[in-house]
MARROFI-748301 format. One line per 2 residues: number of its first residue (from 1); their letters; for each residue y negated, z negated, x of C-alpha. Coordinates in Angstrom, 3 decimals. Example, Ala and Ser with C-alpha at 12.3 -4.5 7.8 and 13.67 -1.06 7.14 Angstrom:
BEGIN
1	as	4.500,-7.800,12.300; 1.060,-7.140,13.670
This chain:
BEGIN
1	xx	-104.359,-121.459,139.012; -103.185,-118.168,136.908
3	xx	-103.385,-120.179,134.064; -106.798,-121.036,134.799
5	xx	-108.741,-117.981,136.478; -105.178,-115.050,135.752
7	xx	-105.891,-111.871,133.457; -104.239,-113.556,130.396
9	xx	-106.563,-116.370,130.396; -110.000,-114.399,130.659
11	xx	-108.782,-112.458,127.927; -108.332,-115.381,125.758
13	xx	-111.781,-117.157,127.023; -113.430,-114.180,125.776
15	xx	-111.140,-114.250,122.263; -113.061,-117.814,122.022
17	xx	-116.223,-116.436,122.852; -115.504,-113.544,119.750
19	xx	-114.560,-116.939,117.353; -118.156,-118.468,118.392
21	xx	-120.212,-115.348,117.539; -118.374,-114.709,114.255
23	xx	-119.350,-118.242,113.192; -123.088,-117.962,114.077
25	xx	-123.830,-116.849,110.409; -121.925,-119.705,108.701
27	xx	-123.727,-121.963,111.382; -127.303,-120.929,110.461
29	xx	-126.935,-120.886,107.179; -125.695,-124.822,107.564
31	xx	-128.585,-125.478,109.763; -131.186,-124.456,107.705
33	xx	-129.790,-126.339,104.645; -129.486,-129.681,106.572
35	xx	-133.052,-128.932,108.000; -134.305,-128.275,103.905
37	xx	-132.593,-131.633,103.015; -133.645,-133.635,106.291
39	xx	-137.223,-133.361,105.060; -138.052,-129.716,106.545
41	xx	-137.037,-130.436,109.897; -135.582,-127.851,112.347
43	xx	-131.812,-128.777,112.934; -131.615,-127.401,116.246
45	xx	-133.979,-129.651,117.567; -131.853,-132.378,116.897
47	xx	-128.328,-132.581,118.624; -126.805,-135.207,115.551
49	xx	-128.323,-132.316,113.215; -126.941,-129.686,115.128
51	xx	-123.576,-131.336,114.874; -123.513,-132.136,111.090
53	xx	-124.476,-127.902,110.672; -121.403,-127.466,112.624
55	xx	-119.336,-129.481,111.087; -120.778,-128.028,107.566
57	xx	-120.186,-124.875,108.763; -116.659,-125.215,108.986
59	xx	-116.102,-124.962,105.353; -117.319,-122.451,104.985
61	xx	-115.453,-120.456,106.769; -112.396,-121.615,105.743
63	xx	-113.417,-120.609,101.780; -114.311,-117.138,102.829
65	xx	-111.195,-116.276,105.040; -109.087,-116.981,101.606
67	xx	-110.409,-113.283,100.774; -110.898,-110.159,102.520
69	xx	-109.226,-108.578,105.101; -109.189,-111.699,107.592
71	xx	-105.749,-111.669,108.660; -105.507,-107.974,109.585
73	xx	-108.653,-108.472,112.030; -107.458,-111.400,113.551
75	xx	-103.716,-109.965,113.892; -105.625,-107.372,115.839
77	xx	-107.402,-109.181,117.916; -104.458,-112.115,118.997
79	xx	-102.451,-108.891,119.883; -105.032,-107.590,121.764
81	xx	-106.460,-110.697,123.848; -103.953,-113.416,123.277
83	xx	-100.841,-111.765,124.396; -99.180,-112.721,121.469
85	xx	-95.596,-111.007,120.724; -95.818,-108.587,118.272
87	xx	-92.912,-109.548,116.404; -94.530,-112.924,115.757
89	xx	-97.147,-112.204,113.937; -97.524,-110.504,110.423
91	xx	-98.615,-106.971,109.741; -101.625,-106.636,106.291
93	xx	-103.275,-108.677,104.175; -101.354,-112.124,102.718
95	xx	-100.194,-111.368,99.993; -99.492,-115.056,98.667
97	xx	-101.766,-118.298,98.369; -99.767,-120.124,101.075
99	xx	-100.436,-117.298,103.319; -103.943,-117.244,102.798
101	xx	-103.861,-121.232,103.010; -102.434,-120.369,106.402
103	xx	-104.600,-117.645,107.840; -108.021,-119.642,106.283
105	xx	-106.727,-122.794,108.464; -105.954,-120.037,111.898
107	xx	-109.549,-118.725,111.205; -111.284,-122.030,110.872
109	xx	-109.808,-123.169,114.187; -110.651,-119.787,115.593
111	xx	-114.077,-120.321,114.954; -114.759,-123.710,115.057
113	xx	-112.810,-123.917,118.816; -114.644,-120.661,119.629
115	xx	-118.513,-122.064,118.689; -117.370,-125.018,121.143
117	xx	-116.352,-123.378,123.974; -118.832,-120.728,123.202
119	xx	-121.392,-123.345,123.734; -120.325,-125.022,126.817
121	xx	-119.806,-121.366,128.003; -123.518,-120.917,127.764
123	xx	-124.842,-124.042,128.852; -122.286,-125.346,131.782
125	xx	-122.826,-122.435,133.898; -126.477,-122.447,134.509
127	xx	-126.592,-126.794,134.566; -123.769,-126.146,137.424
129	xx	-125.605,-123.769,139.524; -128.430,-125.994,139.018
131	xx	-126.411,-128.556,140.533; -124.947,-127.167,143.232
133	xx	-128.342,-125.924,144.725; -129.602,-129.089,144.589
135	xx	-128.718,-129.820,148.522; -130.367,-126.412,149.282
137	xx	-133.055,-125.733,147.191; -135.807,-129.014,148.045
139	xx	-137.959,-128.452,145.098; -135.305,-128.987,142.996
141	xx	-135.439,-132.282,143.650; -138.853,-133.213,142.477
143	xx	-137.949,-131.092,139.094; -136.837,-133.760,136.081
145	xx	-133.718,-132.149,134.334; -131.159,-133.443,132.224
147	xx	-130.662,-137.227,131.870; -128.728,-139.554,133.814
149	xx	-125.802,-138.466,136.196; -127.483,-134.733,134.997
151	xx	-130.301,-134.611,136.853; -131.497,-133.027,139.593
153	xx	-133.155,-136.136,141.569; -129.591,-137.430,141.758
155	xx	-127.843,-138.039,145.330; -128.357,-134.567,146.637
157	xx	-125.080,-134.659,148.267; -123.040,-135.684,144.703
159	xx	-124.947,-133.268,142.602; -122.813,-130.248,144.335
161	xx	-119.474,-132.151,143.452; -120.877,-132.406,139.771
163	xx	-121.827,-129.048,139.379; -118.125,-128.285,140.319
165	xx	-117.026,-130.462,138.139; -118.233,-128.753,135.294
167	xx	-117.185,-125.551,135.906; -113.778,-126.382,136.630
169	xx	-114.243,-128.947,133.289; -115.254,-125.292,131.901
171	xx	-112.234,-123.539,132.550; -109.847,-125.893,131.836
173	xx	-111.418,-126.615,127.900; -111.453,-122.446,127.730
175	xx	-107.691,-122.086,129.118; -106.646,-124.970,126.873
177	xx	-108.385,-123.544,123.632; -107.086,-120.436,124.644
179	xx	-103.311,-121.898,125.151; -103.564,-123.459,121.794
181	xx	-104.654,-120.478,119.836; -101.939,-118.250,121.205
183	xx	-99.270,-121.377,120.231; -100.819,-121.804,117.194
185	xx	-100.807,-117.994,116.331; -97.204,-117.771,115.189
187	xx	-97.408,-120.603,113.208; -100.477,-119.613,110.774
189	xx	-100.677,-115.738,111.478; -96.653,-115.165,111.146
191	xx	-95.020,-113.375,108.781; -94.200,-115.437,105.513
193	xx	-90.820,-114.580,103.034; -92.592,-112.560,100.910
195	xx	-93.685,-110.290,104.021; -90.448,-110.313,105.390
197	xx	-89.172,-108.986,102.319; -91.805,-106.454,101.865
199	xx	-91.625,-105.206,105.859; -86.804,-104.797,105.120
201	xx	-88.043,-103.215,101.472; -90.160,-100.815,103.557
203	xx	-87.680,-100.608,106.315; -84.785,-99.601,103.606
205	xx	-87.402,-97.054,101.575; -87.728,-95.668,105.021
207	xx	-84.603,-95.133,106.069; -83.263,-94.093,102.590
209	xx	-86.079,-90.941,103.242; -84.328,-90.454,106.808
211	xx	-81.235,-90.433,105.837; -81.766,-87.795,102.766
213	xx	-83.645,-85.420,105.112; -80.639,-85.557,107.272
215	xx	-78.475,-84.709,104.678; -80.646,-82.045,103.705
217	xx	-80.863,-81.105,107.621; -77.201,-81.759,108.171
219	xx	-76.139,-79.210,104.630; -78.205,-76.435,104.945
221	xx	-78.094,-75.956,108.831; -74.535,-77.263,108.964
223	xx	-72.940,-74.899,106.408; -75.317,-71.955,107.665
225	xx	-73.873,-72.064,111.080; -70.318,-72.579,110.184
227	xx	-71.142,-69.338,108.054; -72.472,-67.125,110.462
229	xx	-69.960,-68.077,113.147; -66.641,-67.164,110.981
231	xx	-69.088,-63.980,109.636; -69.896,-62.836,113.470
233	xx	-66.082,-63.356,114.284; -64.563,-61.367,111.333
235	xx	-67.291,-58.024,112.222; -66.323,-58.343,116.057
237	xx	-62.655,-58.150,114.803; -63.023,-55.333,112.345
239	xx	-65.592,-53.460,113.987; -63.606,-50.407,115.034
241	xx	-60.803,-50.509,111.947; -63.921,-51.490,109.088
243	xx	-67.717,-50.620,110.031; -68.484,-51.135,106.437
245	xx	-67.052,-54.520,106.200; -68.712,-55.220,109.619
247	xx	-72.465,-53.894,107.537; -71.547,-56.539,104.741
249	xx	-70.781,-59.152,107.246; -74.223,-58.131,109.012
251	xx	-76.130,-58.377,106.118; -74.599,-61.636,105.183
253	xx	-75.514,-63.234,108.178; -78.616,-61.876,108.114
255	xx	-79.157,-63.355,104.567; -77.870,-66.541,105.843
257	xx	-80.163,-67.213,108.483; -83.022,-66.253,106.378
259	xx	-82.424,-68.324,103.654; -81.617,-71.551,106.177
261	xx	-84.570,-71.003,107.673; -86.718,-71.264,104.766
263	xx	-84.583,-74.610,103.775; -85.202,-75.579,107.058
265	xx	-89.007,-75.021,106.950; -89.293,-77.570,103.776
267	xx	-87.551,-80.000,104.881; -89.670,-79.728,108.332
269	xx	-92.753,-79.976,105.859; -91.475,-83.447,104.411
271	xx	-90.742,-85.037,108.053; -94.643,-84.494,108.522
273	xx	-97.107,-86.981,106.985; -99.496,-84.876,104.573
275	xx	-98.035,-81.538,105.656; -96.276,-80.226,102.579
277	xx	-94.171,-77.599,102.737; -95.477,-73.989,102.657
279	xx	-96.281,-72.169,99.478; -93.864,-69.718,100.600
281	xx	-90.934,-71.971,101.455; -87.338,-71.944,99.901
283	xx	-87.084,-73.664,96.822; -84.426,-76.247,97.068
285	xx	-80.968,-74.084,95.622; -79.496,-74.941,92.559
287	xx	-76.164,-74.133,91.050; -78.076,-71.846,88.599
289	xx	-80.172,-70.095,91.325; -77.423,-69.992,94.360
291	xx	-74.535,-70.496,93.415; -73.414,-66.490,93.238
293	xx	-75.204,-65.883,96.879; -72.954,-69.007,98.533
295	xx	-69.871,-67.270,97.430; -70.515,-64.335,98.558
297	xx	-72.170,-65.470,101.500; -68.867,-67.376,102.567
299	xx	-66.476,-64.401,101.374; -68.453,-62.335,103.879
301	xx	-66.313,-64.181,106.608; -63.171,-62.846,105.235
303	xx	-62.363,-66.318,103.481; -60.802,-65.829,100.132
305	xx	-62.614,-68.218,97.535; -61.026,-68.351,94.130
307	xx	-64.104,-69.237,91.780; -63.392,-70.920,88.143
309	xx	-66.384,-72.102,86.488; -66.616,-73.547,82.989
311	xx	-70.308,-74.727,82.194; -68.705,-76.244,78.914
313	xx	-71.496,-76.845,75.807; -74.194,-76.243,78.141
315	xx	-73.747,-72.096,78.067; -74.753,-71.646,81.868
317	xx	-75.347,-74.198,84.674; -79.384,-73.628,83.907
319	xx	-78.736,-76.152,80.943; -78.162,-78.874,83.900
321	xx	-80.284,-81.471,84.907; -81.943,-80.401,88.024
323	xx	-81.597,-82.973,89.939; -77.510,-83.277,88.995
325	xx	-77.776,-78.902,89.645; -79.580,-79.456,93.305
327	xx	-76.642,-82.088,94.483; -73.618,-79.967,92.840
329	xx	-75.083,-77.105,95.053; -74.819,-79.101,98.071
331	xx	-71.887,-80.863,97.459; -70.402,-77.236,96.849
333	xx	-71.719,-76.227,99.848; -70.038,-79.053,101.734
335	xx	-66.396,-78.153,100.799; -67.126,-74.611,101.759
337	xx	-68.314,-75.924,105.086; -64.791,-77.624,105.512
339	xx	-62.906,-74.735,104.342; -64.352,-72.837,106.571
341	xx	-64.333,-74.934,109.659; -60.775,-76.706,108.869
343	xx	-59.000,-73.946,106.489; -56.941,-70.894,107.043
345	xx	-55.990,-69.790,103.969; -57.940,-68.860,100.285
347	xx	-59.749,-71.309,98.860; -59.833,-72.969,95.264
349	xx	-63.236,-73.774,93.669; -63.450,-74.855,90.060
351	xx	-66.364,-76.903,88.674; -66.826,-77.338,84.996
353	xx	-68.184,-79.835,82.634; -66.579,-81.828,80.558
355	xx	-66.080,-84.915,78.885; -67.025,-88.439,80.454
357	xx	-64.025,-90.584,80.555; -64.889,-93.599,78.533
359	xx	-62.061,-96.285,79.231; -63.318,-98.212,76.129
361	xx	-63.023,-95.167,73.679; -59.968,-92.420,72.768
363	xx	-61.556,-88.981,73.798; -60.431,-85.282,74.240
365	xx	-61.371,-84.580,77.252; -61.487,-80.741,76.552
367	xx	-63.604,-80.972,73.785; -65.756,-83.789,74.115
369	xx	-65.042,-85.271,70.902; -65.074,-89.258,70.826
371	xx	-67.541,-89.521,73.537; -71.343,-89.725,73.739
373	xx	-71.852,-88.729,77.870; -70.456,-85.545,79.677
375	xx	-70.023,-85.135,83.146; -69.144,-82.405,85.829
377	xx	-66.293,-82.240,88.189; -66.359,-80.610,90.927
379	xx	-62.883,-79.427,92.802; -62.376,-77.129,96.274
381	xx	-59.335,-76.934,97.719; -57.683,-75.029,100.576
383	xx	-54.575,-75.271,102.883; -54.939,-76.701,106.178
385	xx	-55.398,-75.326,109.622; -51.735,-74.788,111.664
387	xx	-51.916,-77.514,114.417; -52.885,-74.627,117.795
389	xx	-54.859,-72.931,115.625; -59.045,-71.959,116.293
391	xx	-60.198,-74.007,113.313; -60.978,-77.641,113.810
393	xx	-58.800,-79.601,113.414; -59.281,-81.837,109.667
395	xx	-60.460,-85.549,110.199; -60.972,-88.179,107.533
397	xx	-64.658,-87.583,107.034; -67.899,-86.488,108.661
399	xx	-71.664,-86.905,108.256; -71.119,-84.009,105.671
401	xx	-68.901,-86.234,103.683; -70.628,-89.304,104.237
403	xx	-73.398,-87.417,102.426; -72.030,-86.098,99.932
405	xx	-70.516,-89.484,98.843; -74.590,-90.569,99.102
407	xx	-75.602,-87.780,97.067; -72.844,-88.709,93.839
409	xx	-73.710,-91.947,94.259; -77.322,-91.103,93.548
411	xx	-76.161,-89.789,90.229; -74.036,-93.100,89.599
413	xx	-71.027,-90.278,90.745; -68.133,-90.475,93.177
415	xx	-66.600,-88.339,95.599; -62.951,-88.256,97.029
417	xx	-61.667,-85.799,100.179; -58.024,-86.132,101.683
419	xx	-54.943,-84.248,101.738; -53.804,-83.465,98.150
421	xx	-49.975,-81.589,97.708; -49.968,-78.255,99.688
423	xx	-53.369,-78.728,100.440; -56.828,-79.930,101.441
425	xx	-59.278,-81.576,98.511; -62.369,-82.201,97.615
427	xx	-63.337,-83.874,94.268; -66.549,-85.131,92.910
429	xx	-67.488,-86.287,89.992; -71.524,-86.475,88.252
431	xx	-72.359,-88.083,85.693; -74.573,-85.828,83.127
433	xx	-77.322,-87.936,80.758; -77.128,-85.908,77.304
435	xx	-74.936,-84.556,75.214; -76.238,-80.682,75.368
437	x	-76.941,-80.554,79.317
C-alpha cells in the first residue's frame, strides 16, 4: 500500500505528470500536422487521430533531447522526485553520442509514459466520482455518459465498484510508470566511461590543489612556529645574562609572525572560490627575496647555521627560474624546520648550482662543461638530538618531507632525508631548464 499511496510514490506520480506537460508542445505541433494532412480536420476530435499525434510526437522528442542541456534537467529532477541514488546517475551534459543516444531514449520514455498517465490522471478521476455517485445522486441516472460498462444508467449498485476500479487502476499504472522510471534511471541517465574519467580527472586536479595548499599551509605555519618556539625559549633563558640578545630574539619573532601571517592570508585567499588574495598580501618568498631573512630568522633561536651558497653561472639566485626559486625556498625552509625541532648542534646549509649529471655524456661537474642542463642541489645537515633531550625525537619522515619530495618532483627533482655519517641530511636535487639560469 506504500508503494501505492507512500511519499515516494506521489512524488514520482507527479514526476509523470512533469513528463506529460513537457510533451504538450511536441504533441500540438503533431496534431495540427495530422489535422493539415487529414483534410483540415481537428485531431483532437478524433481519438485514432489523437493517437497517431502521439505517437508522432514521440520523435520528436527524442531528436531534440540529442542537444541541449536535457540530461542536467532531468538528473535534477530524478534526484529530486524519484529517489534515485545520487551516485547512480551522471553529473553535466553527455559529452559523447552514446550518451546522448542514452539520455534522448530516458527522455522519450519520460515523456511519452508521462502524457499517458498524465491523461488518465485527468480523465479517471472525474469518470470515477461520476461513478461512484451514481447510487446517490438519482439524476445521474437519467444522464447518458460514456459508452457501455461507462455509463451512468448502468446497475446503480456496480457503477460504485467501477468507479473504484479505476482509481485504484489509476494508481497502480502511476506507481508502475513511476517504478520503471526510477529502474530505468541508472541505466540511461548513469554515468558513461568518458564521465567517469572526467569526474577521477577532476577528483585528482582537486586534490592535487588540496594537497599544495597544505604544503603551503603545512611550510609556512609549520616552520614559523617551530621558529618562534626555540626564539621565545632562548630570550626566557638569556633574559637576565643578554637583554640585547633577548631584543633580537623579540624582534625576530615578531618578524616571524608577521611575515606567516601574510603567507597565511594568501593561501586563505586561494582556499576561497573567487576571493583572491589581498593586494597587500605576502608575495610567495623566493630564494632571491628571503633567503637572508630565514637565516637570520632561525639564528635568532641561538641555532648556529653555517651558510655556503654558490649561485654558479647564474651570478645571484635572481637568475633562477621562479618557480624552481619559490620550491628551493621552501624546501630550505623544511630542513631548517627539522634542525630546529630534531637538532642540537650547528647546522650545515650549502646550495649551489651546478652541472646536471648526464649518465650518457663525460662532464665536469664544477664547470659545466660537456653538458647542456644545470641543476641545483640543495644540502642541510645537522647532528642529532641526544636520546632525553627536549627536541623531538628524528623519525623517518613527516608531512614536511612528504612535501618536499612533492615539490622536487614537480620540477622532475628528487629529495633524500636520513642519517648521513655524524649527522642528520637533507638533499634535494632541481632540475634547472637553461644553460644561463
Amino acid at each position: 500500500m506504500n508503494r501505492l499511496l507512500g511519499a515516494r510514490a506521489g512524488w514520482r506520480w507527479v514526476h509523470l505528470i512533469l513528463g506529460g506537460a513537457l510533451l504538450m508542445p511536441y504533441f500540438l505541433l503533431a496534431q495540427v500536422v495530422v489535422g493539415v494532412v487529414a483534410g483540415g480536420v481537428n485531431a483532437l476530435d478524433s481519438a485514432p487521430l489523437s493517437l497517431l499525434a502521439y505517437a508522432l510526437s514521440l520523435p520528436l522528442v527524442a531528436a531534440t533531447a540529442l542537444f541541449g542541456p536535457v540530461r542536467p534537467m532531468s538528473v535534477v529532477a530524478v534526484r529530486a522526485l524519484c529517489g534515485v541514488p545520487v551516485e547512480g546517475l551522471a553529473d553535466g551534459p553527455a559529452r559523447s553520442w552514446a550518451a546522448r543516444g542514452r539520455t534522448s531514449a530516458w527522455w522519450t520514455l519520460h515523456l511519452g509514459a508521462g502524457a499517458l498517465i498524465s491523461g488518465m490522471t485527468l480523465a479517471v478521476p472525474p469518470m470515477a466520482v461520476v461513478l461512484i455517485a451514481v447510487p446517490v445522486v438519482g439524476r445521474l441516472r437519467d444522464v447518458r455518459l460514456g459508452y457501455g460498462w461507462f455509463a451512468t444508467d448502468t446497475n446503480p449498485y456496480v457503477a460504485p465498484l467501477v468507479g473504484i476500479g479505476l482509481l485504484a487502476g489509476l494508481a497502480l499504472c502511476a506507481a508502475g510508470a513511476g517504478q520503471l522510471l526510477a529502474r530505468t534511471a541508472p541505466v540511461l541517465l548513469g554515468p558513461t566511461p568518458a564521465d567517469r574519467l572526467a569526474a577521477a580527472e577532476e577528483r585528482a586536479a582537486d586534490l592535487a590543489v588540496r594537497n599544495r595548499l597544505a604544503r603551503e599551509l603545512h611550510d609556512a605555519v609549520g616552520h614559523a612556529l617551530s621558529a618562534v618556539t626555540l626564539q621565545a625559549v632562548a630570550a626566557r633563558r638569556m633574559l637576565e645574562r643578554d637583554p640585547e640578545f633577548v631584543r633580537e630574539a623579540l624582534a625576530a619573532i615578531e618578524d616571524t609572525t608577521r611575515r606567516t601571517v601574510g603567507e597565511l592570508d594568501a593561501v586563505l585567499g586561494l582556499l576561497r572560490d573567487g576571493d583572491p588574495a589581498r593586494p597587500d598580501a605576502a608575495p610567495a618568498p623566493t630564494l632571491a627575496t628571503d633567503l637572508a631573512g630565514l637565516l637570520a630568522r632561525t639564528r635568532a633561536g641561538g641555532t648556529t647555521v653555517t651558510a655556503h651558497q654558490d649561485p654558479g653561472r647564474a651570478g645571484d639566485w635572481a637568475a633562477l627560474p621562479a618557480i624552481a626559486s619559490r620550491e628551493a625556498y621552501r624546501i630550505v625552509q623544511e630542513g631548517l624546520s627539522n634542525a630546529l625541532r630534531h637538532g642540537v648542534g650547528p647546522v650545515d646549509l650549502r646550495i649551489r648550482v651546478r652541472a646536471g649529471a648526464d649518465p650518457g655524456a663525460s662532464t665536469d661537474t664544477d664547470t659545466g662543461t660537456g653538458t647542456a642542463y644545470r641543476e641545483l642541489e640543495i644540502t642541510v645537515i645537522n647532528p642529532p638530538a641526544a636520546p632525553g633531550g627536549d627536541r623531538e625525537p628524528r623519525t623517518g619522515g613527516g608531512r614536511g618531507l612528504r612535501g618536499a619530495a612533492e615539490r622536487a618532483a614537480l620540477l622532475g627533482g628528487s629529495v633524500e632525508a636520513g642519517p648521513h655519517e655524524d649527522g642528520w641530511r637533507l638533499r634535494a636535487v632541481l632540475p634547472l631548464t637553461g644553460d644561463d639560469r
